[in-house]
ZATORVEX-613346 format. One record per atom (N, C-alpha, C): x, y, z; atom name; residue in one letter; residue number from 1. Coordinates in Angstrom, 1 decimal, padded with zeros to 4 digits, m for minus. Atoms other than C-alpha are relative to their C-alpha. Last residue first. Example, Ala and Ser with C-alpha at 12.3 -4.5 7.8 and 13.67 -1.06 7.14 Angstrom:
% ZATORVEX-613346
NODE       x       y       z  atom  res    n
NODE  m000.9  m001.1   000.0     N    s    2
NODE   013.7  m001.1   007.1    CA    s    2
NODE  m000.8   001.1   000.8     C    s    2
NODE   000.9  m001.2   000.0     N    a    1
NODE   012.3  m004.5   007.8    CA    a    1
NODE   000.9   001.2   000.0     C    a    1
This chain:
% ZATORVEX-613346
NODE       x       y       z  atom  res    n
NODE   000.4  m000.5  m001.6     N    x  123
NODE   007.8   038.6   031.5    CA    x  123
NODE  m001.0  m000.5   000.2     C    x  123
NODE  m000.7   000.5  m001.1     N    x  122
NODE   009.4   036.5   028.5    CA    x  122
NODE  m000.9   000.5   001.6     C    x  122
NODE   000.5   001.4  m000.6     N    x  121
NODE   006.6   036.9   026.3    CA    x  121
NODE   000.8  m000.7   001.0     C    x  121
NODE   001.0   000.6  m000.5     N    x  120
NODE   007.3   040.3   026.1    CA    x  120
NODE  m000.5  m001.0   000.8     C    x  120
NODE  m000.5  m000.7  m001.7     N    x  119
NODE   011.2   040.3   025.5    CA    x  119
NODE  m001.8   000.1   000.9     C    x  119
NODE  m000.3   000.9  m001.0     N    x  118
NODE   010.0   038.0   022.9    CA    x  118
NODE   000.6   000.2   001.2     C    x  118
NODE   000.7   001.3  m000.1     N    x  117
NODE   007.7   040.3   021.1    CA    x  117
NODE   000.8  m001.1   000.8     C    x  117
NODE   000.6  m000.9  m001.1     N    x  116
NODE   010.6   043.5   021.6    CA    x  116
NODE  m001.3  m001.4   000.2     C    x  116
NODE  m001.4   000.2  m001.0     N    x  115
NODE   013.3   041.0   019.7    CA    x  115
NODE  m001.4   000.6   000.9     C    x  115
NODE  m000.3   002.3  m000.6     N    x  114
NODE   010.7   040.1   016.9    CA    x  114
NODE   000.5   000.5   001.3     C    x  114
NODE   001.0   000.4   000.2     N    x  113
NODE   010.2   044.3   016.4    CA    x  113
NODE  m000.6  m001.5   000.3     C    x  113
NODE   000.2  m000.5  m001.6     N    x  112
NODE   013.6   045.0   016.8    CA    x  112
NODE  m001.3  m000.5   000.7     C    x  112
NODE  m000.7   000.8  m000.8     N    x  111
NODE   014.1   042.7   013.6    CA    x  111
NODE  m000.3   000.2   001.6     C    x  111
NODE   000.8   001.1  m000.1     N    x  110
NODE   011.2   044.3   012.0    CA    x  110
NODE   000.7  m001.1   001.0     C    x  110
NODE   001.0  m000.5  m000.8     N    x  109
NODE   013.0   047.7   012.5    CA    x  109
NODE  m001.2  m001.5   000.4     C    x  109
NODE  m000.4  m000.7  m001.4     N    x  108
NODE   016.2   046.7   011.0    CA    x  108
NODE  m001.5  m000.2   000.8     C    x  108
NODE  m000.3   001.4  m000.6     N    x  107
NODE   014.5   045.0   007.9    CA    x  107
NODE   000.5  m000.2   001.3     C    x  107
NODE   001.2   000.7  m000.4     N    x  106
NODE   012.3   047.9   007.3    CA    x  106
NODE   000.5  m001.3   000.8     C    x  106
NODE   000.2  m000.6  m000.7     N    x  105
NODE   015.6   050.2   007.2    CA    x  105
NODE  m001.5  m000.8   000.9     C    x  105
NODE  m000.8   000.0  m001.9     N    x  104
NODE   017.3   048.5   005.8    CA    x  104
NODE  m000.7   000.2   000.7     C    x  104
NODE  m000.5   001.2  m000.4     N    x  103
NODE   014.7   047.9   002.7    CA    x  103
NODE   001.0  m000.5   001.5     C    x  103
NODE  m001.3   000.2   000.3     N    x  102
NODE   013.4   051.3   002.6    CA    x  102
NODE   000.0  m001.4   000.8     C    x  102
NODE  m000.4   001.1   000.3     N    x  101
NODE   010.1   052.4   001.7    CA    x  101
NODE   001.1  m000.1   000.0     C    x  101
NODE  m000.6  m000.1   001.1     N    x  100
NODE   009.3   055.6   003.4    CA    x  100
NODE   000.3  m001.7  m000.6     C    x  100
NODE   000.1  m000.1   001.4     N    x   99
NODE   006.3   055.3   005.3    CA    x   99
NODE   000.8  m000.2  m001.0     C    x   99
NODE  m001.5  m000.4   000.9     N    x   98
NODE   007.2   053.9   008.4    CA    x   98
NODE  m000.7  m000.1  m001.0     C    x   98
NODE   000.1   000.6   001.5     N    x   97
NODE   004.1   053.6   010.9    CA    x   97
NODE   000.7   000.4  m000.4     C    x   97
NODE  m000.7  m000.9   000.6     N    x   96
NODE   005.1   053.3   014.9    CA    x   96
NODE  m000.3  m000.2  m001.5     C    x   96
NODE  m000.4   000.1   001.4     N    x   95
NODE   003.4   051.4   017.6    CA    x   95
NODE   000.4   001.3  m001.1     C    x   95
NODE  m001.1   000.6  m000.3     N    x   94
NODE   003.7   051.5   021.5    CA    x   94
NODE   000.1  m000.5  m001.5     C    x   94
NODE  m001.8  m000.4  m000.3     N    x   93
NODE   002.3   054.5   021.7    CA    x   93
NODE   000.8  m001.1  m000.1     C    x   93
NODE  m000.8   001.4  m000.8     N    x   92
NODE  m001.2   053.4   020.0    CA    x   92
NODE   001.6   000.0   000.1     C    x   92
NODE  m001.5   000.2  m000.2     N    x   91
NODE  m002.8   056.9   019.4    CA    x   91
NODE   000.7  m001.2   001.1     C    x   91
NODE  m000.5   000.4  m001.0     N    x   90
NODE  m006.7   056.6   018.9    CA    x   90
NODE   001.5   000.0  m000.3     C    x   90
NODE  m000.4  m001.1  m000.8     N    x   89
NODE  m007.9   058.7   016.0    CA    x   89
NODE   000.4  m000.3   001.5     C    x   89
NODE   000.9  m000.4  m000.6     N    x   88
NODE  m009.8   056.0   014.2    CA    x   88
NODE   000.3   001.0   001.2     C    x   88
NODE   000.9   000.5   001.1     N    x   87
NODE  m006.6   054.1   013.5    CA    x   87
NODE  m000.9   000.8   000.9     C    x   87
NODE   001.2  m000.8  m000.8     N    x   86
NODE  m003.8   056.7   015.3    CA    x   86
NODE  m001.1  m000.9  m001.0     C    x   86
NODE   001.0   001.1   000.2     N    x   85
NODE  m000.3   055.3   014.8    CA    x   85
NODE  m001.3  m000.2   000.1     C    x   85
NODE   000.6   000.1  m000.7     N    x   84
NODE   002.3   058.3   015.0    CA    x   84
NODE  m000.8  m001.2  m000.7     C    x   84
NODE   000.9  m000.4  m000.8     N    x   83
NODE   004.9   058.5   012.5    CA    x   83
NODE  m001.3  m000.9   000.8     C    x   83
NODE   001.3   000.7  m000.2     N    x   82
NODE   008.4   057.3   011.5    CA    x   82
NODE  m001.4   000.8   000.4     C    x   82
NODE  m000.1   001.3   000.9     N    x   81
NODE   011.7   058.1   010.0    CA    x   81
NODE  m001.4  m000.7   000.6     C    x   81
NODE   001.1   000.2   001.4     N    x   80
NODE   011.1   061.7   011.2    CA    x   80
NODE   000.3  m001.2  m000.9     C    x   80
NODE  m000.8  m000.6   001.1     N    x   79
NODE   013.4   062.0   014.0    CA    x   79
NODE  m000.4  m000.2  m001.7     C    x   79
NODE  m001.3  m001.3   000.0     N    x   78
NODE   011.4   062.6   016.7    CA    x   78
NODE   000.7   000.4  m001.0     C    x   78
NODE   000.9  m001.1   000.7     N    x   77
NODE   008.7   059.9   015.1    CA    x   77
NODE   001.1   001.0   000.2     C    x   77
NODE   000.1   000.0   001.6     N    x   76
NODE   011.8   057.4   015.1    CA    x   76
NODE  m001.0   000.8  m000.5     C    x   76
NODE  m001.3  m000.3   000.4     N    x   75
NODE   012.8   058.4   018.9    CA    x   75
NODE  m000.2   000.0  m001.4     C    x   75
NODE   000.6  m001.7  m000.1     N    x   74
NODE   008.7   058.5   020.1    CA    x   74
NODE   001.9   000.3  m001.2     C    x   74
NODE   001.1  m001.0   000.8     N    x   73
NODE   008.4   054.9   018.8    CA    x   73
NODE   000.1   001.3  m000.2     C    x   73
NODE  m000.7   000.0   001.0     N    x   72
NODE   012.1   053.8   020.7    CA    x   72
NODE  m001.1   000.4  m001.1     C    x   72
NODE  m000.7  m000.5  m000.1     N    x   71
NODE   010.6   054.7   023.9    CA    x   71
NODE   000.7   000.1  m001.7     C    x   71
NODE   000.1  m001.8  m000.2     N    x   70
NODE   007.8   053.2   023.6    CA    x   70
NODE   000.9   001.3  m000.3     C    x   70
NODE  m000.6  m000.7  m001.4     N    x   69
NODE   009.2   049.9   022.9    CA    x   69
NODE  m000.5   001.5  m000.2     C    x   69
NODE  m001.4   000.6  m000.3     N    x   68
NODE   008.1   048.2   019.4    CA    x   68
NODE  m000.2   000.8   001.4     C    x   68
NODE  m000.1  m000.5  m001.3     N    x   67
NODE   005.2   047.6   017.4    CA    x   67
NODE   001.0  m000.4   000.8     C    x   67
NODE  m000.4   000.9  m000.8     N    x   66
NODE   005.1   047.8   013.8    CA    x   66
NODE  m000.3   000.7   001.4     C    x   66
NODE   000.7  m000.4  m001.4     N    x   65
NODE   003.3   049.4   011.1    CA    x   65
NODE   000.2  m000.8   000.9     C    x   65
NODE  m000.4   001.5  m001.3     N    x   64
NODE   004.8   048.9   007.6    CA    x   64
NODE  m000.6   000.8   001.1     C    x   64
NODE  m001.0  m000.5  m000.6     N    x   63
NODE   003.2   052.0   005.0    CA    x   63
NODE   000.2  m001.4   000.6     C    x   63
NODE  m000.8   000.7   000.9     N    x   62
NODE   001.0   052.0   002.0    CA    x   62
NODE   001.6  m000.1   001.3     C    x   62
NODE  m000.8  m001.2  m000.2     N    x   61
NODE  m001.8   054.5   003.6    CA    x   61
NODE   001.9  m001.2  m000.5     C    x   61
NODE   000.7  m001.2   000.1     N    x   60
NODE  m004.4   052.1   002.5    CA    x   60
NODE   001.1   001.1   000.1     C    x   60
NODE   000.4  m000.3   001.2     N    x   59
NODE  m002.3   049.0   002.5    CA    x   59
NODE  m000.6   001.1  m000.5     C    x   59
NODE   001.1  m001.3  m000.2     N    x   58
NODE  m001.2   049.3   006.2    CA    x   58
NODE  m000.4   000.3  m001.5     C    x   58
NODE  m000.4  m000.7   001.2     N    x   57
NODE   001.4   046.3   006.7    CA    x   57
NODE  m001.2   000.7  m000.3     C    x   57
NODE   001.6   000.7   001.2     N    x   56
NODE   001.5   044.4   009.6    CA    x   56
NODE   000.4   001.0  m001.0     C    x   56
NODE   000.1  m000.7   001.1     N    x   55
NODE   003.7   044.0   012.4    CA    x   55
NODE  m000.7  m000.1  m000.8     C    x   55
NODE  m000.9  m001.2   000.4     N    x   54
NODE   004.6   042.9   015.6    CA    x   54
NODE   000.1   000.7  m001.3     C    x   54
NODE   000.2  m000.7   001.1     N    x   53
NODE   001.5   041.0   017.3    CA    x   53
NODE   001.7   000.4   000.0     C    x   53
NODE   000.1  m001.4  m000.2     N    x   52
NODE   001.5   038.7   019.9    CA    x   52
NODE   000.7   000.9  m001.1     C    x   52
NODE   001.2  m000.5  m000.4     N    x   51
NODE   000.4   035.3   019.3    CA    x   51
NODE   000.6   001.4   000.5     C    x   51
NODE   000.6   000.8  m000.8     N    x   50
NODE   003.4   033.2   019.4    CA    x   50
NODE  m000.8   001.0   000.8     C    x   50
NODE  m000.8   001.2  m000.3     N    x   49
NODE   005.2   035.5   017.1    CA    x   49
NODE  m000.8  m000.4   001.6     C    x   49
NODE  m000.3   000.4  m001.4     N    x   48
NODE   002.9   037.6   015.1    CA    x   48
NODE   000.8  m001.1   000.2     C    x   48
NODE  m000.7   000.9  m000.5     N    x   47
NODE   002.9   039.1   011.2    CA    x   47
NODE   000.2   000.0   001.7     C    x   47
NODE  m000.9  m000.6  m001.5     N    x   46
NODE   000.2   041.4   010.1    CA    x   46
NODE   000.9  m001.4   000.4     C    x   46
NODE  m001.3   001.1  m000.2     N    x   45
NODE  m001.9   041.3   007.1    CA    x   45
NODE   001.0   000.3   000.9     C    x   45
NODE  m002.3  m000.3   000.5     N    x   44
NODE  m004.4   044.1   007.7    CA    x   44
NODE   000.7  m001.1   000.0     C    x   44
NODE   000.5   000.5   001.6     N    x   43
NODE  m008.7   043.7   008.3    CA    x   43
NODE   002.1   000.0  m000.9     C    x   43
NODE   001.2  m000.4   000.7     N    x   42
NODE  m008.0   045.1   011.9    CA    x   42
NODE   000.2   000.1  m001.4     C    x   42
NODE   000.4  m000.7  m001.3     N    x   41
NODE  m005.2   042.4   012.4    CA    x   41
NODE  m000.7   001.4  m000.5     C    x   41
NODE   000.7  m001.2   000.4     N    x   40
NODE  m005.1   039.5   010.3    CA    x   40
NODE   000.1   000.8   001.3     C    x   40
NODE   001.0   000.0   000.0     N    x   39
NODE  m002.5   036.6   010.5    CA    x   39
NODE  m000.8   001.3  m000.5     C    x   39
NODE   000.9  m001.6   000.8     N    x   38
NODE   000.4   035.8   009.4    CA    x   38
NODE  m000.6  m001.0   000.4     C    x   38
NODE   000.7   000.6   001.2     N    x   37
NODE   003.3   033.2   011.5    CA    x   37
NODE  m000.6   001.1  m000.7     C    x   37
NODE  m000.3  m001.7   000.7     N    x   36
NODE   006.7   033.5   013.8    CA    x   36
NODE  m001.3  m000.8  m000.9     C    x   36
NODE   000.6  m000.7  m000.8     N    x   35
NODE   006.8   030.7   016.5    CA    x   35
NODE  m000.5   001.2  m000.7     C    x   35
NODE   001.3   000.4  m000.5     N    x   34
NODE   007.6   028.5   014.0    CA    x   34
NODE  m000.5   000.2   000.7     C    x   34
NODE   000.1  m000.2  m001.4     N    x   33
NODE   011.0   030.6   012.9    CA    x   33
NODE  m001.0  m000.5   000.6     C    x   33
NODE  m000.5   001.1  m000.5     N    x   32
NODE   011.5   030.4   009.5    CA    x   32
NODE   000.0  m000.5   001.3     C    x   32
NODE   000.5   001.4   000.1     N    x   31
NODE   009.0   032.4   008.8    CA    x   31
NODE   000.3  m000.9   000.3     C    x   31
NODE   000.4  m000.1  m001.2     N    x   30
NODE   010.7   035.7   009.4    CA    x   30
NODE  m000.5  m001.4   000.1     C    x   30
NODE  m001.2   001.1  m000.3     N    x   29
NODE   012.0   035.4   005.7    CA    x   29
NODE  m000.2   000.1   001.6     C    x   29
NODE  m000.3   001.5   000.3     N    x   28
NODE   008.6   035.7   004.7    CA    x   28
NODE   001.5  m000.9   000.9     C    x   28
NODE   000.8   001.4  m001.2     N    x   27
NODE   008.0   038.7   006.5    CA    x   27
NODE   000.2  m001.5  m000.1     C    x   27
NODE  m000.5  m000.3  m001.2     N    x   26
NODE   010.9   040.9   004.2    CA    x   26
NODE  m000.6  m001.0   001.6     C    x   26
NODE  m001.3   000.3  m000.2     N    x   25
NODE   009.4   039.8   001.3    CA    x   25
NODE   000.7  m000.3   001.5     C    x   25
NODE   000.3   001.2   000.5     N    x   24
NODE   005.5   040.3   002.2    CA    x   24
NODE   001.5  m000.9  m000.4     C    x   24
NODE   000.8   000.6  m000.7     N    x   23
NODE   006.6   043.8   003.0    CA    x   23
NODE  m000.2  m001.3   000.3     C    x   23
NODE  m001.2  m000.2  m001.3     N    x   22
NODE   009.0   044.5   000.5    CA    x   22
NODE  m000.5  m000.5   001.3     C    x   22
NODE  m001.0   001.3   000.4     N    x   21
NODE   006.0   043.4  m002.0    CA    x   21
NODE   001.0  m000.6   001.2     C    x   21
NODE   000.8   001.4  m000.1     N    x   20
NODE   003.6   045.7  m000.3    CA    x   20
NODE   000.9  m001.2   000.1     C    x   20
NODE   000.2  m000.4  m001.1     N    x   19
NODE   005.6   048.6  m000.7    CA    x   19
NODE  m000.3  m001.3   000.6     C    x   19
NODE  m001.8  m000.1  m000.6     N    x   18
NODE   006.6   048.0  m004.0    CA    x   18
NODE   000.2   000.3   001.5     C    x   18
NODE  m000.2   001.3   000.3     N    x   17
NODE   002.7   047.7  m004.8    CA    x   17
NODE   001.4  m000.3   000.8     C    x   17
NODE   000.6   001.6   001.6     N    x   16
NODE   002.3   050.4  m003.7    CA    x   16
NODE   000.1  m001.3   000.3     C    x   16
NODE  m000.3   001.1   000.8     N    x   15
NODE   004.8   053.0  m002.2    CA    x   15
NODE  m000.8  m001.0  m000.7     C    x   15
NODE  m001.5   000.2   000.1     N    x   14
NODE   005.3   056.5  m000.7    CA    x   14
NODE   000.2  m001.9  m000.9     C    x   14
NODE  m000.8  m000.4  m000.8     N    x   13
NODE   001.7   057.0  m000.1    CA    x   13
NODE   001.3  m000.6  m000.3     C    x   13
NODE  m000.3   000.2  m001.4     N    x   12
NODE   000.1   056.3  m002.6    CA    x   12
NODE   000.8   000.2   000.5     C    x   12
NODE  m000.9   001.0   000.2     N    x   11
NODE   000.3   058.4  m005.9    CA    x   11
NODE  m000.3  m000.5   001.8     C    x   11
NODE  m001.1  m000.5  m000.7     N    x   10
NODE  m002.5   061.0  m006.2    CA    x   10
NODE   000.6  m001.6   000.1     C    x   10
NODE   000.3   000.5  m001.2     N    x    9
NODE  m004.6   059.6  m009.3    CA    x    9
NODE   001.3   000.7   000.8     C    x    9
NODE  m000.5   001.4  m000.3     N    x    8
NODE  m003.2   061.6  m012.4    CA    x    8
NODE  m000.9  m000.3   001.4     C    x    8
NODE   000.3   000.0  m001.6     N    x    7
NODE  m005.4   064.6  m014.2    CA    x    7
NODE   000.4  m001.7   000.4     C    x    7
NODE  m001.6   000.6  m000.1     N    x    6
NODE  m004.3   065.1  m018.2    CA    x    6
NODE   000.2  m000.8   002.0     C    x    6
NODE  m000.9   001.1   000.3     N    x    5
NODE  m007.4   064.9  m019.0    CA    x    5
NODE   000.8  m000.4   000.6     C    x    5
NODE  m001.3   000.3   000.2     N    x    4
NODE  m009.2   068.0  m017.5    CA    x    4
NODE   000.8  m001.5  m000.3     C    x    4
NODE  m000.9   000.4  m000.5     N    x    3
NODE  m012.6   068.8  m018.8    CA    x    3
NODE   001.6   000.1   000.2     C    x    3
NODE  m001.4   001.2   000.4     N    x    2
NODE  m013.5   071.3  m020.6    CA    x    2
NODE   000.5  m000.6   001.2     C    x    2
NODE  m001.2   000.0  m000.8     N    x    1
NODE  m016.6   073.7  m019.5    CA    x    1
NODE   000.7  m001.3  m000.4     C    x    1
């Protein structure tokens, strides 16, 4: 029986490396901010501001993974710019994973993402 050759690895999830990069871009300029740092969160690069999480980056499934207002998680799964958050089959409502790689769209969302972390630490 003949192998097949021609046979490609399935492509990650929507991005890679390029995914990554944007990622690690996009957090840096967050930096500026000394309340804003990287750390780890389950085994993931994640950026927090004075210790409370808002995002990380999901290298396995190649996606951003933030956490924002309930309300505004279910509105970006509703309208298909984001899905559900489920490690080990738990669903964390107040986080949202964005596959597509898009530069606005990450940079938007990461902003909301600071803003919802200091509406936190306000209360």
């Amino acid at each position: 029986m003949a192998r097949e050759t021609n046979r490609t690895s399935p492509p990650e999830s929507s991005g890679g490396d390029e995914a990554r990069n944007l990622y690690e871009e996009l957090t840096d300029d967050l930096l500026y901010d000394p309340a804003v740092g990287r750390a780890t969160m389950m085994g993931f690069p994640c950026i927090r501001l004075a210790g409370k999480f808002l995002a990380t980056y999901d290298g396995k499934a190649g996606c951003l993974v933030l956490k924002l207002p309930r309300e505004r998680v279910a509105q970006l799964i509703a309208n298909g710019s984001g899905e559900t958050f489920a490690p080990a089959g738990k669903v964390f409502r107040e986080w949202v994973a964005i596959r597509a790689v898009d530069r606005d769209l990450w940079q938007q969302l990461l902003a909301e993402a600071v803003e919802f972390a200091r509406q936190q630490l306000a209360e």
